[in-house]
N, C-alpha and C positions, 0 to 999 in steps of 0.2 A: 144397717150399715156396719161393714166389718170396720173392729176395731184396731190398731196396732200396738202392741205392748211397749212398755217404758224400753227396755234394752232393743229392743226391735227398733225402733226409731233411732235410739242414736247411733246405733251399727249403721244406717240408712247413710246419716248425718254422715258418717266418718269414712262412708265408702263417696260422697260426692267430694272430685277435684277442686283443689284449694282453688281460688279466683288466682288468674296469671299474669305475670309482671312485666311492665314491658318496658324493655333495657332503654335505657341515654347513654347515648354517645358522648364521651370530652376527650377531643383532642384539638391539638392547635389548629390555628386558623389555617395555615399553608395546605395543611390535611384534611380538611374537618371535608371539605367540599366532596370530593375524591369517595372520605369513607360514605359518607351519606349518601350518595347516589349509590352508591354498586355494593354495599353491606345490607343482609338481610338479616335484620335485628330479632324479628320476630318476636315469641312471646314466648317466656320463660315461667313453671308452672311449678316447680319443686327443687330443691336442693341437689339431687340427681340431674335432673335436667340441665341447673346452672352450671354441673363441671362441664357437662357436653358439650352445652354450651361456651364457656370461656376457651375451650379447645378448639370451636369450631371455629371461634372470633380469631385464635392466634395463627391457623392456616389461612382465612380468607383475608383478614388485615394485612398479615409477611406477603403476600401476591400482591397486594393492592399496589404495596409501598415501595416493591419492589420497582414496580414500572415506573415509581418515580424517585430511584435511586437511592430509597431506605432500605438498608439491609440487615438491620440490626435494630427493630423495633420493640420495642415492651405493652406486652398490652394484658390488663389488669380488669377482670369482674368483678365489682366488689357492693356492697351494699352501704347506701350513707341515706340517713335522714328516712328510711323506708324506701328509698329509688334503689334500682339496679343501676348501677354505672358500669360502661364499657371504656375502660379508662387508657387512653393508647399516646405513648411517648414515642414517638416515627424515630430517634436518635439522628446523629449526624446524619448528615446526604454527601454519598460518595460523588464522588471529583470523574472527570476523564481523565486518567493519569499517561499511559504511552501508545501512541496511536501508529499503528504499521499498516502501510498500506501497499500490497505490490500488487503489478500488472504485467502475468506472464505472455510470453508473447510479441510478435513482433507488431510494433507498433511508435509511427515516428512519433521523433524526440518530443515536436511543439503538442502535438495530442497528449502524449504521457503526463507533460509538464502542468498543461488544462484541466487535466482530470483530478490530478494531484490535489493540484492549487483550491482547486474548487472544495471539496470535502469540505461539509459540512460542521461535525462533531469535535472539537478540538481539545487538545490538552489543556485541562484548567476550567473546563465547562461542567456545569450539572448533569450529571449523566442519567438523561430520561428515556425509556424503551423507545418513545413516541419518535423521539428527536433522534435513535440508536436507526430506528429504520428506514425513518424521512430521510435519514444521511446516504447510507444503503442503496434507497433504491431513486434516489439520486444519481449517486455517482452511474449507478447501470443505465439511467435512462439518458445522461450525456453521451454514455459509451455510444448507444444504440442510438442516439440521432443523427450520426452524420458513419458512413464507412461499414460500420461494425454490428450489421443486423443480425449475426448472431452470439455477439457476448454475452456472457452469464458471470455471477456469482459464482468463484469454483469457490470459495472457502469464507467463514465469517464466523468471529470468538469474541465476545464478550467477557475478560476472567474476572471476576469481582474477588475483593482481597476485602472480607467486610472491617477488621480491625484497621487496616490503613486507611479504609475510606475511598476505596480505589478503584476504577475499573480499569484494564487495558482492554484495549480493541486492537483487534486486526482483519484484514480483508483480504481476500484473493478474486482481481479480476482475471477473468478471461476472454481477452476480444475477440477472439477467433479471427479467421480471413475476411477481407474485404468484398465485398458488394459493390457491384453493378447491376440498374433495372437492364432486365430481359424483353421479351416479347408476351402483351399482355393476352391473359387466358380470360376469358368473359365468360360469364354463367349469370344462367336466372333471365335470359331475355325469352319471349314469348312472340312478344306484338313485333319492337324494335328490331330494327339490326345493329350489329356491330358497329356498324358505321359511326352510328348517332353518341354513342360513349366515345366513341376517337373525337369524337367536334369536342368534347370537354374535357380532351388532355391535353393540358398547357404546360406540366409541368413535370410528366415523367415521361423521359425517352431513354430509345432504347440505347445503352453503352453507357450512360452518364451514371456518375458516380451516384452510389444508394443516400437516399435525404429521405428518412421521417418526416420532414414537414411536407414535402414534395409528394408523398403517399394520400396526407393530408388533406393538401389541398387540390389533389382530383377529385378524392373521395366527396368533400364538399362544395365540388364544384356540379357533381354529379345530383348530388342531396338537394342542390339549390333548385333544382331541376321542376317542371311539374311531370316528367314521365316515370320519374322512381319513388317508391316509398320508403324503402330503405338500400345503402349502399355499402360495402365492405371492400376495400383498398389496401391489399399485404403484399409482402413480398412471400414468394412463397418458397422456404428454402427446404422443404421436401424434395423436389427435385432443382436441387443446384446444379446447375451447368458444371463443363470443366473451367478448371482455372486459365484468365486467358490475357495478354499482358495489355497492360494500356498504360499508355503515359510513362513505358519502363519499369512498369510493376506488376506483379500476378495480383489478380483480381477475379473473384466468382461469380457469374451472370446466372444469375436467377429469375424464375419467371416472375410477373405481375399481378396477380388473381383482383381481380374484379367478381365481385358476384352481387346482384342486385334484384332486387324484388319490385316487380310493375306495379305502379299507382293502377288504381281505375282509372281507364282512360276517362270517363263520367261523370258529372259534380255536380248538382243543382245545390245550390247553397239560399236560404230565405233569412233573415235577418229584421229588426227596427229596432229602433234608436229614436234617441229625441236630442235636441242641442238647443242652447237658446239662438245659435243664430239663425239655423232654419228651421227650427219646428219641429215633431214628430216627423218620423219617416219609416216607411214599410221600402223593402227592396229585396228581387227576387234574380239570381243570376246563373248562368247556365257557362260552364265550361267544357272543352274537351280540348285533349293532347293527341288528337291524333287523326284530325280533321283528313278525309278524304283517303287515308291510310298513308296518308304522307311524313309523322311528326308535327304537323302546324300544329298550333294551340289559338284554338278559338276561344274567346270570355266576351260573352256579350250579357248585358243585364239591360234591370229598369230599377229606378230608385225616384220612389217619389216622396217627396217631402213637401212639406207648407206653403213654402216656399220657393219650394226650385222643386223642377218635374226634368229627368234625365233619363235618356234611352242610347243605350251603345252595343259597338259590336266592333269587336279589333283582332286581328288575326298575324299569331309570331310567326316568323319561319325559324325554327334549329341555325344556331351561330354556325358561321364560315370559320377558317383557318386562321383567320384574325384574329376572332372572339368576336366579331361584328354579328347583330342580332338584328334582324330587318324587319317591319312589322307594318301592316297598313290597318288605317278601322275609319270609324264614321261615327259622328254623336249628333243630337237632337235632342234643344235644350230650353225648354220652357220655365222663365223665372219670373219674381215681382217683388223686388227686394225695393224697401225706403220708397214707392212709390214709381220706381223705373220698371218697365216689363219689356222685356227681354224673349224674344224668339228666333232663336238662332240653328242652323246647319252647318255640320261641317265635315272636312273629310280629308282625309291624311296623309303620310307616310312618314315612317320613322325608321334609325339607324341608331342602333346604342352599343357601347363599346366600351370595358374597363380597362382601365388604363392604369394598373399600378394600381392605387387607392383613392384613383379619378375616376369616376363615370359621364361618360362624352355621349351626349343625346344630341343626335342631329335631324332634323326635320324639314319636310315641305307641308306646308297647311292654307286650304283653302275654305274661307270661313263667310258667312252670308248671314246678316245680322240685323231683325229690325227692332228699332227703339223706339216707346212709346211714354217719354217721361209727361207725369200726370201735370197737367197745366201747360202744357209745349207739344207741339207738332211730332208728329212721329216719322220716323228719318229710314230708310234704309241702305245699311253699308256693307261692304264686300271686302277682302280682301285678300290675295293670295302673297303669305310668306314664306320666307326662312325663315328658320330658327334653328337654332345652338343653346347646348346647356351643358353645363359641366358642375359635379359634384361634388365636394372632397372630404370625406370623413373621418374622424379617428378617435377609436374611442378605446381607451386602455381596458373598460368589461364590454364585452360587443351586445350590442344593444340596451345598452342603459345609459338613456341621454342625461342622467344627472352627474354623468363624467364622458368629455370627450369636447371636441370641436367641432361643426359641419357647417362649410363655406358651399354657396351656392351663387352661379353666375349663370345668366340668360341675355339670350341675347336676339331679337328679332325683326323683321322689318317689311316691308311692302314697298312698290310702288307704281304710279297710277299709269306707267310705260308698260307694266304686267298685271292688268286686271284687280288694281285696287285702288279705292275711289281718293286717299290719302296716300301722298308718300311721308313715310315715316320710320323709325328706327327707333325699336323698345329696348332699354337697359333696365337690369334688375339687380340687386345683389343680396344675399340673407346670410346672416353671419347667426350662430347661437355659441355656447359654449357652458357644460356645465363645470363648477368646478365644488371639489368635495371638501369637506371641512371635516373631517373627522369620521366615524362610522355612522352618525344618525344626522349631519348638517350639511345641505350643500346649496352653492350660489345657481342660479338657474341666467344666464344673460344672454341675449337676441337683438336684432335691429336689421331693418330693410332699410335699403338706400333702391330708389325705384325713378327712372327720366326716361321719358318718351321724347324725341326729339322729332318737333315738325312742325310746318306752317302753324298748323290751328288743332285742334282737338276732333274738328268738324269730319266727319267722312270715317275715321277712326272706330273700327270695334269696340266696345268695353273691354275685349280680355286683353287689349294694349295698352287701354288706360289705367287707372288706380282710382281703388277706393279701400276704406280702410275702416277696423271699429269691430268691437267684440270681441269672444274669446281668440286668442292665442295671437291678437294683433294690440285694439287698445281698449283694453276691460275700462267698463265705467260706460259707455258709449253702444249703442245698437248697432247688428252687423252693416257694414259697409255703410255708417252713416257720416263715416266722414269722407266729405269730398265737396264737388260743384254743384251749385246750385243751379238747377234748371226748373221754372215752374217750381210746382212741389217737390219735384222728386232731388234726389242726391244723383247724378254722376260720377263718371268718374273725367280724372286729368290727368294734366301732362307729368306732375311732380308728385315722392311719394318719399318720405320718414316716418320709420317709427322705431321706438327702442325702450327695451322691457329690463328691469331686474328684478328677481326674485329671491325670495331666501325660504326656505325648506325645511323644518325640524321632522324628522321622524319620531314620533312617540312610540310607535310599536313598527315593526316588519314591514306592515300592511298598513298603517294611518300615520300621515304627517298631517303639519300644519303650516299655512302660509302665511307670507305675507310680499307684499310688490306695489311697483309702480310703472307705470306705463307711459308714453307717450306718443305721437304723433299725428300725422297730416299728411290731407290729401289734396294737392291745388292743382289749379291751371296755370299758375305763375307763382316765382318764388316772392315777388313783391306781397302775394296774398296768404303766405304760408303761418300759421302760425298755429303754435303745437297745442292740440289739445291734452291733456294731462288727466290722469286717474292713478287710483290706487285704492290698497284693500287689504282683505284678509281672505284666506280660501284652507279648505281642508283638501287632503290628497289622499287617493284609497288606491289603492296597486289590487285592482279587484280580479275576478279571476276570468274576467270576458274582455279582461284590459284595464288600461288606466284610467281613475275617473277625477274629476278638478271640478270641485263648488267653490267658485268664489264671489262674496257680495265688491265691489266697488264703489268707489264715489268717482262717477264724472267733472271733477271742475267746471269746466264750459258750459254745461247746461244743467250742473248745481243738483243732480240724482243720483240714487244708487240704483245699481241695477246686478238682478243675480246670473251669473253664468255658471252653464251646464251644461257638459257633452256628456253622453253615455249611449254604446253601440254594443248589441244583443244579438249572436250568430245561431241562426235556429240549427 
């Protein structure tokens, strides 16, 4: 084995790199955040290194601090106790000192006055890059909402004064001419015609003055759609008309660009789930937008679950000039919930129409229903209705019901002069309302108020009567086990209460924690009413196939806890 000699080895020794140092960050709290995220400390290995180092620290920390209005920072590498410290004093934080704001161009008084007023960034503020172009490009996107689709930024200054502590700002807008929509240009259609995009514009026509939301809300009226996959809604002032007077003003009519990309007309969707109120369930559904090459949209499926076995098939037509949406279908519904079993046909026609931030569903429905509650005779009932339903929702984040209101009214009836075996008249009402408590807390509260008015119960479908119990009506209690006693089984009745509050902690994004109390009841008379009660604790997961809700209860009335659990899986 070769040997190495004495001086041999420690030249060895003295050619391998020292072990490398790795810097600590001390600067104040206000700071510390900021450097620690976006500073690349790295690892510092020699003397040489550490000046590169502290040089490198004092250009990337002046950038950091700059963005948040330090401009005159100190910052110090120095060695204590054996550590490397990166030692950084951010100095004062400059001020917003004199803010100039002008709008060249002609543009009336009340707009100028609006735009003004609004600006963000004020004299006497902390002056942060962040808040320097949120202010910015503010002030352009007011411009450009209402008139003035082609304003720009002509000018914008920033002068930092670091010894006074001082920035002045100034801004140059530029409204340019006024906007009016033109005549819209369509692109991207294949299957569709033209036509079927004109049924979902409600809200740009042609001569009316130019509105950003109004672009908006085609565009998402179109999106809502099942015949597009993606949609684009501009004005397009490449080619701007000539200026042309309206209302005693010159004004530029511009075209519309539409350009939109076709869904597949074809959808087989397969999915299961399991819930505790009915059980496992496989379900397999078939769609199409373009039934017979007409626009209709067909969705008919089969869902069968434990408990309820459901077959349907329902057919839209493209909305009229109204916004009215017409649609006929037919269902086939085999159940045996609590004991009662259930085989019913039915078949349709509907009318749905928005109304502002109302949805108006109007219906004829002829339903053929036999009952076989366990222990009692089995009955068969009929009934051809009306029905009405109106919707109202409002939610300040759209689609997130842990903030918003949604009032629901129904309204429906028979009678036995028109092929139903009961006359009678259904009312329904559902109220929820979430309201937020801070960033991770919010209340969850709901209640149905539910009266069927009529001779007897007797002749009456179940989907006129009530019954009630389980998740999302009264936890503690088995689905629809609250109601009339027939035999074994539960029915339903004439009368129907129940009303929920919840409270909601968020621990993380994606996991809350609950807790709630529930109530009600489902009778044939209010002399017989009386509320059954629960309550509990449940966990919440915002999962990524939906939302999902475990909660154990305790039922009062029949002294159990029981666990509820929905969760739905789209293959």
């Amino acid at each position: 084995m070769k040997m190495y000699k004495p001086f041999a080895m420690a030249a060895l020794l003295l050619a391998l790199p020292a072990s490398a140092t790795v810097p600590q960050l001390q600067a104040p709290a206000e700071v510390r955040e900021l450097l620690s995220s976006y500073l690349d400390l790295g690892d510092v290995a020699d003397a040489p290194a550490q000046a590169a180092f502290e040089r490198r620290m004092q250009r990337e920390v002046a950038k950091l601090l700059a963005t948040e209005g330090y401009f005159s920072p100190a910052v110090v590498v120095r060695e204590h106790d054996g550590e490397l410290l990166v030692d950084v004093q951010p100095g004062p934080r400059s001020m917003v000192g004199k803010v100039e704001l002008e709008i060249v161009g002609e543009i009336e008084p009340a707009r100028r006055e609006a735009l003004l007023s609004g600006w963000k960034l004020n004299s006497g503020q902390p002056f942060r890059q962040a808040d320097w172009d949120d202010a910015k490009q503010s002030l352009l996107a007011d411009l450009l909402a209402v008139d003035y689709a082609g304003g720009r930024l002509q000018d914008s200054l920033a002068e930092v004064d670091p010894e006074a502590c001082r920035v002045d700002l100034r801004v140059v807008v530029e409204p340019g001419p006024r906007y009016s929509f033109g005549e819209l240009q369509i692109s991207g259609l294949k299957r569709y015609s033209p036509e079927l995009v004109q049924r979902f514009n409600r809200s740009v026509a042609v001569g009316a003055n130019y509105r950003e939301d109004k672009l908006l809300a085609f565009q998402t009226a179109l999106q809502d759609t099942p015949y597009f996959g993606s949609v684009t809604v501009s004005l397009d002032r490449g080619e701007d008309g000539e200026a042309s007077p309206l209302d005693g003003e010159a004004r530029v009519t511009a075209p519309v660009r539409v350009h939109v990309r076709e869904r597949a007309p074809y959808q087989v969707s397969l999915g299961a789930g399991y819930s505790t109120n009915t059980g496992a369930r496989v379900e397999a559904s078939y769609r199409s937008s373009d039934l017979f090459g007409r626009a209709w949209e067909l969705s008919t499926g089969l869902r069968l679950e434990e408990l309820r076995q459901t077959a349907y098939a329902d057919v839209f037509f493209p909305p009229d000039e109204r916004r009215r949406r017409d649609g006929v279908g037919m269902a086939i519904q085999s159940s045996d919930i609590e004991n009662l079993a259930l085989e019913s046909v039915s078949v349709g026609a509907t009318r749905t129409q928005q109304r502002g931030s109302v949805e108006q569903r109007l219906g004829v429905n002829w339903l053929q229903e036999k009952q076989t509650p366990k222990g009692a005779p089995t009955t068969t009932n009929q009934a051809l209705t009306a029905q009405a339903g109106w919707t109202w929702r409002h939610a300040p984040v759209a689609h997130d019901p842990a903030q918003g209101i949604a009032l629901q009214l129904q309204l429906g009836g028979g009678s036995k002069q028109l092929f139903s075996d009961q006359d009678f008249l259904r009312t329904y009402a559902r109220y929820s309302q979430g309201v937020a408590l801070g960033a991770s807390d919010g209340l969850l509260f709901r209640g149905e108020l539910g009266v069927t008015f009529a001779p007897s119960r007797q002749g009456i479908p179940q989907d006129f009567l009530f019954r009630t119990g389980g998740s999302n009506s009264v936890r503690g209690y088995a689905y629809q086990s609250l109601g009339v006693a027939e035999g074994s089984a539960t029915v339903g009745g004439r009368y129907l209460m129940t009303m929920s509050a919840e409270y909601t902690h968020w621990i993380t994004p994606s996991w809350g924690a609950a807790a709630f109390v529930d109530a009600g009841d489902a009778q044939d008379s209010r002399d017989a009413f009386e509320l059954a009660v629960g309550y509990g604790l449940g966990a919440r997961w915002k999962s990524p196939v939906g939302p999902l809700g475990l909660d154990l209860a305790y039922g009062e009335r029949e002294g159990k806890v029981r666990f509820d659990f929905s969760l739905a899986i789209p293959f």
